[in-house]
N, C-alpha and C positions, 0 to 999 in steps of 0.2 A: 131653503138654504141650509146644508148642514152647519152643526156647532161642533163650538171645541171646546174642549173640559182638560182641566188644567187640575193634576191631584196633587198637591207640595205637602210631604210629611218631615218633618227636619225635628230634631232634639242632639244634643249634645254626646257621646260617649261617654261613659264613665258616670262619676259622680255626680258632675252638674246639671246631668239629666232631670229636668220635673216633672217630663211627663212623657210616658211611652207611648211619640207619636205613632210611630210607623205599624203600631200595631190596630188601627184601623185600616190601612188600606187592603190587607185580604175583604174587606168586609166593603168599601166602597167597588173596589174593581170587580166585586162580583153580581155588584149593578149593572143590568144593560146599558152602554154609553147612550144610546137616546136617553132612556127614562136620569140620567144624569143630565144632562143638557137640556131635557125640556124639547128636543128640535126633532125628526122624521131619522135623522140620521147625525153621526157624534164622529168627532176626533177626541180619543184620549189620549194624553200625556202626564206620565206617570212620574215621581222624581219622587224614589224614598230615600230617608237618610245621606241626601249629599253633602258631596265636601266642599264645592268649591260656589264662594257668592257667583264668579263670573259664569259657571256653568250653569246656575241656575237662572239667572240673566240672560241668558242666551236663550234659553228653553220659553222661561217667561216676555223672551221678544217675540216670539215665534208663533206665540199661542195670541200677544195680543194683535199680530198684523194679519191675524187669520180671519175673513171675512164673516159674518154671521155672530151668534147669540157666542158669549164665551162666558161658563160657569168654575170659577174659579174657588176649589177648596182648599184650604188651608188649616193644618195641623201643628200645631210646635210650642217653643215657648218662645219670649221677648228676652231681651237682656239691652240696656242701654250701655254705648261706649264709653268710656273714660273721658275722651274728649271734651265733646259735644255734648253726651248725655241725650244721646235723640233713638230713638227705639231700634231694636233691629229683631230680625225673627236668626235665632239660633240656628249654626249645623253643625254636623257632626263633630269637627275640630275644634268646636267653641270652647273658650276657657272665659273668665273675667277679663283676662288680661290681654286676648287678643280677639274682642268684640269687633273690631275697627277692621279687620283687615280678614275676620275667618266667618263674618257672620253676615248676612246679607240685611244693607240698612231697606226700612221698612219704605223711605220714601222713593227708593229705587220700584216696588211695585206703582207706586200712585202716578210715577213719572212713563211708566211704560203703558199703562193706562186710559193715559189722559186723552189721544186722541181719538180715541175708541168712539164710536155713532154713542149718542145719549139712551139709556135702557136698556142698550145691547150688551150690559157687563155685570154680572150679580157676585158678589163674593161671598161663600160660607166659611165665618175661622169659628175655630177653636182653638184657644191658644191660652198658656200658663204665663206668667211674669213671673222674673223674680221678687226679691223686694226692693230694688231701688224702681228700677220698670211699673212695679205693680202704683208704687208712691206716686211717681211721674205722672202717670195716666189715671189716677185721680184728680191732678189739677189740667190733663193738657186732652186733649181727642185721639183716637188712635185715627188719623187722617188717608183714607182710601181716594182719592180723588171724588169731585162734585159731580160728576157725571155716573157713579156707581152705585148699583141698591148692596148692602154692604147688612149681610146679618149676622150671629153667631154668638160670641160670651167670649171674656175673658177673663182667668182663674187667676184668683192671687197664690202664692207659692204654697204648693204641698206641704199638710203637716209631716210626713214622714214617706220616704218612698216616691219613684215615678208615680206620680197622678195617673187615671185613666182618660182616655179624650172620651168624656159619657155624651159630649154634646156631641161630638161627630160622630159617633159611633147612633147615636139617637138617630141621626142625620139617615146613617146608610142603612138603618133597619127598616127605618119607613121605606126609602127608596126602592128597597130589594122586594117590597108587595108588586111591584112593577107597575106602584101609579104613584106618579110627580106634585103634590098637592100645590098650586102657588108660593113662593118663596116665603110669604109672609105667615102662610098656615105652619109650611114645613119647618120654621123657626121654631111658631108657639109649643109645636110637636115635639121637638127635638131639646127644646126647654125643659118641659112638662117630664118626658123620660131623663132630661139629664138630672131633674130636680129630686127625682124620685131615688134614681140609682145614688147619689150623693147624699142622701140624707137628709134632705128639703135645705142645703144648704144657699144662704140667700146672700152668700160676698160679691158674686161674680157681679163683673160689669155688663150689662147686656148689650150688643149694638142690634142698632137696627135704623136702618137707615135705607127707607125704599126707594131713594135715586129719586133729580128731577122729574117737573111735569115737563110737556111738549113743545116745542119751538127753540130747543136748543141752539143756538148758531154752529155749534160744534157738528151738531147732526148733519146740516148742511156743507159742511165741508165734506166729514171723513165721506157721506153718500158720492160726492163729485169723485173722491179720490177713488174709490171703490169704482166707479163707470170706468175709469182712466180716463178724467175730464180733469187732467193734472193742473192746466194753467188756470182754467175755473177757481178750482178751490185755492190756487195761492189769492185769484183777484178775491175773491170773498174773505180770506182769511187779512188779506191786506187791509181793506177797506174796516174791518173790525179793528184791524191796529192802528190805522190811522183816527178815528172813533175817538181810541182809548188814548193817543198821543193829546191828541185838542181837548179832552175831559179832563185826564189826569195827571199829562206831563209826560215826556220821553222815558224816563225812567221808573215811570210808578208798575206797579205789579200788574195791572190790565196791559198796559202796552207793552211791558215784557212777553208775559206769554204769549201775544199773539206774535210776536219774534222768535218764541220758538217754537209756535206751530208751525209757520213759514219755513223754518229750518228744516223741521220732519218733513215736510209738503216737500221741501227740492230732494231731501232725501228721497223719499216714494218717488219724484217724477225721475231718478238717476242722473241727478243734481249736483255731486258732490263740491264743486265750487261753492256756489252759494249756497249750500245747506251749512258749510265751513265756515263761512262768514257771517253766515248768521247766528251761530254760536256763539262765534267769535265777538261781536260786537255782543252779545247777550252778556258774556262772560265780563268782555272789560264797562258796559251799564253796571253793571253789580258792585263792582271793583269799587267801581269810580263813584257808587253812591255811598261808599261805606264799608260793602259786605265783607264780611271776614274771608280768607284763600281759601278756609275749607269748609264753610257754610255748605250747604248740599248742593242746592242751588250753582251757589259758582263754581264746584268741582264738578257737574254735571254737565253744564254748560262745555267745560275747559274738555272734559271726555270725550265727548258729544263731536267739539272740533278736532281733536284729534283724530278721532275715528274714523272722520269723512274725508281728512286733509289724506290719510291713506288710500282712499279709493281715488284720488285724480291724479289722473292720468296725462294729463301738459305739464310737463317741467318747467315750464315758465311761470306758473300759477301756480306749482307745488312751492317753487322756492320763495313766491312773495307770500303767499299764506304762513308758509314753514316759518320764515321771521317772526312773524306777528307771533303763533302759537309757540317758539321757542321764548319767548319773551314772557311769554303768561305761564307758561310750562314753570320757569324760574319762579313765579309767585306763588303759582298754585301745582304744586307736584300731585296733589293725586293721592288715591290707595294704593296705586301698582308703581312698587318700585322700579327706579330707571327708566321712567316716562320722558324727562327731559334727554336726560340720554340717547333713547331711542329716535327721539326729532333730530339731533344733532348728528348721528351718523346716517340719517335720510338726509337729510342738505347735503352734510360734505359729500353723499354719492349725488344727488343732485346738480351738483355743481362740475361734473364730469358729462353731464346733460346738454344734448341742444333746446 
């Protein structure tokens, strides 16, 4: 089965550059896409220096719903929002001041991820923080989803000048011999030279994280969804949610997620009703246990129904959904301005509908 290789370079414009991503990618793309994905045969997708979080959200949907091994590298720096204070990887337009809305947050990776087969998804970063980021991620994990081997360093902020990426650049020297060493060799490798080229500097945080052992319950879905054994994998992903309801409560974080693996599941099966509703109820669980309108989580969710509430196609279950999400819309607006807006002049055409 071919893979797919996913190469994201992003840093800032101008000053609050730390480190000059984009100048590893001549040096990774001139690896043969197999010998980057480990697989007989590769899809590459390249994204240097972007501007836009949704463009690269779109890119990074594309690469995760693509069947087979998907190696995913990663260049840039961090910078936490203002808000929140929850990490995001840097792009082009980044400033301090407009993290929130010009920078792609980091938990939007883990969320597009997450259904992914177990072992089927390796991450290599290299990535700079500034200093409030670099603080942060001394007390907190830089969190890639449970399902992923997850290797790489992350550099506290340059004394003077863009940083160099020595670890990914470590990464694509080796690779370019045109043999692949197992993730866990190619780490200590890519360590070892970045260690050397930096000056035996010993701040960086190191990840390393080789992914679950075997019998994942996830594996056994996303493989049904892959057959197009669509109503399989919701009954299996169901029977886990009901599981986690009678363990831990309607609202507890196991029987969430398996509410919105169910959601993605009607999504894949060309769902969009109940892929909508199960957002939707994800969204107001959250609400309603507490969670703050723009926790990740519940703005996620609230996206998530939006998104599908536009793919159905009965007017008559547009406008009863439409309600519900103009209702949540009002609590939880979102990063893209005129969200709510946009619901309300889809009703009022709706309501010229049979």
């Amino acid at each position: 089965m071919p893979g797919t290789v996913l190469l994201l370079a992003a840093s800032p414009v101008g000053k609050g550059r730390l480190v000059d991503a984009a100048s590893v990618l001549p040096v990774l793309a001139a690896v043969p896409p197999p010998v980057l994905s480990g697989t007989d045969t590769a899809n590459v997708i390249e994204l240097a220096d972007p501007l836009d979080p949704q463009a690269v959200l779109t890119r990074l949907r594309a690469a995760a719903a693509a069947p087979g091994p998907l190696t995913v590298y990663v260049t840039g720096q961090l910078q936490t929002d203002r808000r929140q204070h929850l990490p995001h990887l840097a792009l082009a337009r980044t400033t301090p001041a407009t993290v929130r809305y010009t920078a792609l947050p980091w938990h939007w990776i883990k969320e597009e991820l997450r259904l992914r087969p177990t072992g089927a998804t390796t991450l290599l970063l290299d990535l700079h923080a500034d200093q409030e980021t670099w603080e942060w991620l001394r007390r907190n994990p830089l969190d890639c989803g449970r399902d992923n081997a997850v290797y790489g360093r992350v550099a506290p902020p340059p004394r003077r000048g863009p940083a160099v990426p020595t670890y990914m650049r470590g990464v694509a020297t080796i690779l370019r011999s045109g043999h692949r060493p197992p993730p866990g060799d190619l780490h200590q490798q890519a360590l070892a030279r970045s260690a050397a080229e930096d000056g035996g500097r010993s701040a960086d945080l190191v990840l390393t994280v080789p992914g679950p052992a075997a019998g994942d319950p996830h594996a056994a879905v996303a493989a049904a969804v892959q057959a197009g054994r669509h109503a399989d994998a919701d009954a299996l992903a169901a029977a886990h949610e009901r599981d986690a309801v009678y363990a831990h409560g309607p609202a507890s974080e196991d029987a969430l997620h398996w509410t919105e693996v169910r959601a993605d599941l009607a999504m894949f099966a060309g769902d969009p009703v109940r892929s909508c509703l199960g957002w939707l109820t994800v969204a107001r669980s959250r609400l309603n246990a507490g969670q703050a309108a723009d926790a990740p989580a519940v703005e996620a969710a609230v996206d998530r129904a939006h998104h599908q509430w536009g793919q159905i196609r009965d007017p008559r279950r547009a406008r009863e959904l439409g309600q519900v999400l103009a209702e949540l819309r009002g609590r939880v607006p979102g990063r893209r301005a005129g969200a709510l807006d946009h619901v309300r002049r889809q009703l009022d055409q709706l309501q010229t509908q049979g």
